[in-house]
N, CA, C, O and CB atoms as a CASP TS submission, in Angstrom:
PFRMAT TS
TARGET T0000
AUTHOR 0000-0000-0000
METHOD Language model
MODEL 1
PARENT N/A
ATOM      1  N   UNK     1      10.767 -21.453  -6.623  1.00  0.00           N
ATOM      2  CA  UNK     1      11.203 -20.799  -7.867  1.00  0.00           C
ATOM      3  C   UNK     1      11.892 -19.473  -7.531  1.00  0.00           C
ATOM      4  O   UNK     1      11.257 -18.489  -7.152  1.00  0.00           O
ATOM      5  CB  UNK     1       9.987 -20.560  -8.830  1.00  0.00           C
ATOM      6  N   UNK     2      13.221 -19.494  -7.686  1.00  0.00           N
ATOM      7  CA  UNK     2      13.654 -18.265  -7.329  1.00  0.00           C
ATOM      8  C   UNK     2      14.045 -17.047  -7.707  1.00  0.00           C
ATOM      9  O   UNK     2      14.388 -16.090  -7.013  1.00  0.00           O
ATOM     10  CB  UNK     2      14.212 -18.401  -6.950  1.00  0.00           C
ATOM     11  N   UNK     3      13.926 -17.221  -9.455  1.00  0.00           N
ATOM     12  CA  UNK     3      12.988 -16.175 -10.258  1.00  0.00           C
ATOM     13  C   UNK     3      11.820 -15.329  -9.491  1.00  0.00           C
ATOM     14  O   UNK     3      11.967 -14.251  -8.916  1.00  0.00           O
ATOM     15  CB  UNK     3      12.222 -17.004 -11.379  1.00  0.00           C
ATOM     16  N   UNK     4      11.229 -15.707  -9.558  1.00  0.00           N
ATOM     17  CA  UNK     4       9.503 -15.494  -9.004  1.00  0.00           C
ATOM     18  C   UNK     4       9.671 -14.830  -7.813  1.00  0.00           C
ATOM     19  O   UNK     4       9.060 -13.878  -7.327  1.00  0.00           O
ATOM     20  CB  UNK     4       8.498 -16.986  -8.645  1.00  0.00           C
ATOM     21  N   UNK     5      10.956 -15.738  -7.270  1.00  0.00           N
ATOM     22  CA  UNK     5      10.601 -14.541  -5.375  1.00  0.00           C
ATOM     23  C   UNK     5      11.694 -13.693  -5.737  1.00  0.00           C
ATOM     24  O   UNK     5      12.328 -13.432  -4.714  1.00  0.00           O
ATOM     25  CB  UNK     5      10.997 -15.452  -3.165  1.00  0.00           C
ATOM     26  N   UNK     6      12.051 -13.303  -6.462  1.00  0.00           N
ATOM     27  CA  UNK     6      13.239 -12.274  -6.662  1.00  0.00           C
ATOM     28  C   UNK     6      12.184 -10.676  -7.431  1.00  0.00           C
ATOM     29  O   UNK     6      12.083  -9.497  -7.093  1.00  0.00           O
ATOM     30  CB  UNK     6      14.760 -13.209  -8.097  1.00  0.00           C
ATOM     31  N   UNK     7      11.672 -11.407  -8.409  1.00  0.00           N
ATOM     32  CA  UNK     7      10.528 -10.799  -9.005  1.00  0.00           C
ATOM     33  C   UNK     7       9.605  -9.831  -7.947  1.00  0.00           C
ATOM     34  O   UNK     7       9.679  -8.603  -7.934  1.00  0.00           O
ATOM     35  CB  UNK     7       9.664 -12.003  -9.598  1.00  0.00           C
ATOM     36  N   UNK     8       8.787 -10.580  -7.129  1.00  0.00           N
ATOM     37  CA  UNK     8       8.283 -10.774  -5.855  1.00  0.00           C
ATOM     38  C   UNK     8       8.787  -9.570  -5.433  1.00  0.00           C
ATOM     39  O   UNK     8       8.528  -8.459  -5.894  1.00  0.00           O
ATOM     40  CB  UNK     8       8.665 -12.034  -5.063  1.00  0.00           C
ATOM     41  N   UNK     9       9.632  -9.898  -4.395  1.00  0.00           N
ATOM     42  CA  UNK     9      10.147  -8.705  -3.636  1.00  0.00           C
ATOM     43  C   UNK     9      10.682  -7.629  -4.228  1.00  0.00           C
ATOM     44  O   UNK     9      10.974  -6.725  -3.445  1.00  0.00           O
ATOM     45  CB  UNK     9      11.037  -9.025  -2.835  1.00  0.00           C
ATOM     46  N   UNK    10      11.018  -7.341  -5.947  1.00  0.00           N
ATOM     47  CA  UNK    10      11.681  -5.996  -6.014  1.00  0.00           C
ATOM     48  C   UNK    10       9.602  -5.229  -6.587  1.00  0.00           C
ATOM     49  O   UNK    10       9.182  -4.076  -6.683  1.00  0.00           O
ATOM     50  CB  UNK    10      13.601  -5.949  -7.668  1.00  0.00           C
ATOM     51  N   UNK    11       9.102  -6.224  -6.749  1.00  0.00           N
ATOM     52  CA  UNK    11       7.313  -5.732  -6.450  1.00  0.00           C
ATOM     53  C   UNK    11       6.996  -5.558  -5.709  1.00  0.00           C
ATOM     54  O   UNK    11       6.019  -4.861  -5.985  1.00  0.00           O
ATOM     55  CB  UNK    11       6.287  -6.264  -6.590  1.00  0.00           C
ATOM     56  N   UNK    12       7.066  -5.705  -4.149  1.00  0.00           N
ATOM     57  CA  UNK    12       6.762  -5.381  -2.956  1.00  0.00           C
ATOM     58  C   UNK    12       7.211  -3.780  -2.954  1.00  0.00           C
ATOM     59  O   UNK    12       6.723  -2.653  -3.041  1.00  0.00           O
ATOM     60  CB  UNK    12       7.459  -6.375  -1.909  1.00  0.00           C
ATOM     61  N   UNK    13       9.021  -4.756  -2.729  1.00  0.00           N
ATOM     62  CA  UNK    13       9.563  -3.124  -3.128  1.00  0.00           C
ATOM     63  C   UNK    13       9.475  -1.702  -3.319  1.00  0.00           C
ATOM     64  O   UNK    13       9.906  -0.685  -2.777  1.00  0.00           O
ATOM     65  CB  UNK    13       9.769  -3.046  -3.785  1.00  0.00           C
ATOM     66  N   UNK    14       8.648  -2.063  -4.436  1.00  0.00           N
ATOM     67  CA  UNK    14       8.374  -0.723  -5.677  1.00  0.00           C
ATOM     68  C   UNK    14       6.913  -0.012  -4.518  1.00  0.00           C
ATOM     69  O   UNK    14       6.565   1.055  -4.013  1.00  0.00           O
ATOM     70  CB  UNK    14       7.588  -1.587  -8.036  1.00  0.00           C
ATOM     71  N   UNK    15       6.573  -1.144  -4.578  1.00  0.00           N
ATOM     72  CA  UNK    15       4.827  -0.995  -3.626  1.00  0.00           C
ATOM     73  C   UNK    15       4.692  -0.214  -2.888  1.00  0.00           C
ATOM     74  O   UNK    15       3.950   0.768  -2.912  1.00  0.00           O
ATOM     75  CB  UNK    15       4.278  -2.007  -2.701  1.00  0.00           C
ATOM     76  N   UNK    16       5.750  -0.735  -1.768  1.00  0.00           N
ATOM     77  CA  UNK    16       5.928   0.311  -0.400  1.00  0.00           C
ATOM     78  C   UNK    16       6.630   1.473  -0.624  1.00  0.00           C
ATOM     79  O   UNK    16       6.457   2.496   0.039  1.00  0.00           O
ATOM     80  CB  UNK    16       6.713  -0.306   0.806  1.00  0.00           C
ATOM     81  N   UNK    17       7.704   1.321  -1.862  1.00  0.00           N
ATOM     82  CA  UNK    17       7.996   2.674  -1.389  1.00  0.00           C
ATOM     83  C   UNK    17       7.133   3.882  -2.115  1.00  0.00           C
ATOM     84  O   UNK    17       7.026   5.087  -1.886  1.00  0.00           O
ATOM     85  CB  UNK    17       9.534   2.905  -1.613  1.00  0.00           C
ATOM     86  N   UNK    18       6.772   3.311  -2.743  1.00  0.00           N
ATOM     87  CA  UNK    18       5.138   4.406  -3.542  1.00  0.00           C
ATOM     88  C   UNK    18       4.365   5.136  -2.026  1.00  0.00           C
ATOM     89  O   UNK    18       4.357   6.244  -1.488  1.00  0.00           O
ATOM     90  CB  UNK    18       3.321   2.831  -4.613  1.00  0.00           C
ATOM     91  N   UNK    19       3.782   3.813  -1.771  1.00  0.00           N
ATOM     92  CA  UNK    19       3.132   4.107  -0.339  1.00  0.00           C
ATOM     93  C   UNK    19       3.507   4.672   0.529  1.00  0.00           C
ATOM     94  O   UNK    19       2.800   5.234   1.365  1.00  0.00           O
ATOM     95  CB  UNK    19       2.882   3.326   0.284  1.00  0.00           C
ATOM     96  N   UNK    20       4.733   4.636   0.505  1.00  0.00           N
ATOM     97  CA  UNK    20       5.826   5.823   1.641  1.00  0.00           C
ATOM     98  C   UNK    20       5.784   7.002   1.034  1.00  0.00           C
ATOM     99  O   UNK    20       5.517   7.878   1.856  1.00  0.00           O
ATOM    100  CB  UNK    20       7.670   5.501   1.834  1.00  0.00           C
ATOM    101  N   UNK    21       5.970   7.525  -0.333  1.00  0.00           N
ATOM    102  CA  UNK    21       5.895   8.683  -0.549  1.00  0.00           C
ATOM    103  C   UNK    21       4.928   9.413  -0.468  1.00  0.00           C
ATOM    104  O   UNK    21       5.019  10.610  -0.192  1.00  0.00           O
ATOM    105  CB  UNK    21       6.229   8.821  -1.336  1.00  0.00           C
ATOM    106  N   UNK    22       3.586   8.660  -0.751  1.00  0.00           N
ATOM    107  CA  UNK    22       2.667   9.087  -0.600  1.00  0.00           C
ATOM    108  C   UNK    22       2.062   9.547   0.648  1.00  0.00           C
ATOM    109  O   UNK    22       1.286  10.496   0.761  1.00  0.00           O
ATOM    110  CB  UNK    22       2.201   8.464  -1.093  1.00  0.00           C
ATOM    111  N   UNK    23       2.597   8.600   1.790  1.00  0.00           N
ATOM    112  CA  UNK    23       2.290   8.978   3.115  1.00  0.00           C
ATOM    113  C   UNK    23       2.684  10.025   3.728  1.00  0.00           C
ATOM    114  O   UNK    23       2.041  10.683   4.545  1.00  0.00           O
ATOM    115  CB  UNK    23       2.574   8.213   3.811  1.00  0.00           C
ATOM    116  N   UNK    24       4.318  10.299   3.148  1.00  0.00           N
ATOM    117  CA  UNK    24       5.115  11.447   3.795  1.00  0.00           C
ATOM    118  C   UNK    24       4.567  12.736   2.991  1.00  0.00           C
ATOM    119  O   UNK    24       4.589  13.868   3.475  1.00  0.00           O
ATOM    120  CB  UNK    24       6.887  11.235   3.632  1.00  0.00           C
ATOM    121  N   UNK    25       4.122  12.460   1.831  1.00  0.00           N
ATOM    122  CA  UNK    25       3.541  13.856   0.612  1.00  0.00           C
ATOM    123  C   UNK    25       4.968  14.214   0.312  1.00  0.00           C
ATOM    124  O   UNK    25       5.224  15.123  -0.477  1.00  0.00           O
ATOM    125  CB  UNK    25       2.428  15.571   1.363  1.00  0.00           C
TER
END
């Protein structure tokens, strides 16, 4: 379904780069 993995990865996305900001402060 390639809805779903498009979905998917701009959620990963969002994920890590949270987690990156947070890491760098």
């Amino acid at each position: 379904m390639e809805v779903h993995k498009i979905l998917g990865a701009g959620f990963l996305e969002s994920v890590y780069e949270e987690a990156l900001a947070i890491e760098t402060g």
